[in-house]
MARRO-781274 format. One line per field, with one value per residue (C-alpha): residue number from 1; residue in one letter; x, y, z. Coordinates in steps of 0.001 Angstrom, whole numbers, always signed. Layout:
N
num: NUM ...;
residu: A ...;
u: X ...;
v: Y ...;
w: Z ...;
% end
This chain:
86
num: 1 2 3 4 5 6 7 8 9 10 11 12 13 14 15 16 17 18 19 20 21 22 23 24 25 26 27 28 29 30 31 32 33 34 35 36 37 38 39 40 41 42 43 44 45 46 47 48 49 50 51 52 53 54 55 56 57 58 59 60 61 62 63 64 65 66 67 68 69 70 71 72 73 74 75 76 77 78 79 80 81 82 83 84 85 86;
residu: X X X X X X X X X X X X X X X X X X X X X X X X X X X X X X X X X X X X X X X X X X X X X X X X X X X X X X X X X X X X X X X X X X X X X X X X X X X X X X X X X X X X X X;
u: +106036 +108459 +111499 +113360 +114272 +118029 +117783 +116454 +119484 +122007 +120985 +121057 +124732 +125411 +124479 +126208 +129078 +129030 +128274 +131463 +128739 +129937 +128126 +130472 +128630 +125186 +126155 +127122 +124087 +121386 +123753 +123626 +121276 +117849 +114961 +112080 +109156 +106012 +103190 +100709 +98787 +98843 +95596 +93052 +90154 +87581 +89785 +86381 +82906 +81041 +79834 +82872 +85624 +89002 +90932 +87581 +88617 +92216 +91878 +89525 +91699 +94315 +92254 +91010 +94850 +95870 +97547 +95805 +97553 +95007 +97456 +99381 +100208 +99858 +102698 +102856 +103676 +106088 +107904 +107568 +107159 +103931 +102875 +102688 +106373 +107565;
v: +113335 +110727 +111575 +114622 +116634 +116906 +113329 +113155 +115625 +113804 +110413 +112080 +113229 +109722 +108968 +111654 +111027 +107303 +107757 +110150 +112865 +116707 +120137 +120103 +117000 +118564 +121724 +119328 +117381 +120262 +123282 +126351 +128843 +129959 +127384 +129405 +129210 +130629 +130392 +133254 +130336 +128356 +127730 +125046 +126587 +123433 +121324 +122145 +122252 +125609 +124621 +122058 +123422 +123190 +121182 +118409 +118542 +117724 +114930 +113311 +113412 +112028 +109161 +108486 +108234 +105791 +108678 +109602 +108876 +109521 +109221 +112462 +115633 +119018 +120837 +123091 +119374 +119067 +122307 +122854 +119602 +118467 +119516 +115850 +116152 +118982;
w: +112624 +113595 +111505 +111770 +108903 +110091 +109941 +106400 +105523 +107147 +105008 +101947 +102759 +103652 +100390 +98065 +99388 +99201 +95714 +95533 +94656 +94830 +94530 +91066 +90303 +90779 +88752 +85708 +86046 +86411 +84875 +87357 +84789 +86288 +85425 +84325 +86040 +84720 +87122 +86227 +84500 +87156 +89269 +91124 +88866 +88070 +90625 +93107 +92519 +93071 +96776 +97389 +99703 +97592 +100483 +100404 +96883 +97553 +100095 +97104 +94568 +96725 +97840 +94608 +93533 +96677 +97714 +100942 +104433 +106934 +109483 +107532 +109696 +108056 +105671 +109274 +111121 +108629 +108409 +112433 +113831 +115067 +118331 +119972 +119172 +121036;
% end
């Protein structure tokens, strides 16, 4: 990956604060209670065939969408870095 995520952090600070947006102004906005979030229900069932592998299934849908970038790294790339990176 080419961008950084301190970088990505450090824009969205630039922006906040150009905006004269505050943690006070976040808490207003979203309130500060817990959001619920029921996920027992929540599954990939019929997202795959039978003999289909689930992530086959995913890159599919995502192409099928326009959503695909084949140049993409992994959610690992993204969290760690990629390895061409390092």
């Amino acid at each position: 990956m080419s961008h950084q995520p301190d970088e990505a952090l450090e824009v969205l600070r630039g922006v906040w604060s150009a905006q004269g947006q505050t943690s006070a102004d976040l808490d207003e906005a979203c309130g500060t209670g817990k959001s619920c979030r029921k996920m027992a229900d929540v599954g990939f069932d019929g997202m795959a065939a039978a003999d289909e592998d689930l992530a086959a299934a995913w890159r599919a849908k995502l192409e099928r969408e326009g959503k695909l970038n084949p140049a993409g790294g992994s959610v690992r790339d993204l969290v760690f870095g990629s390895a061409e990176v390092r």
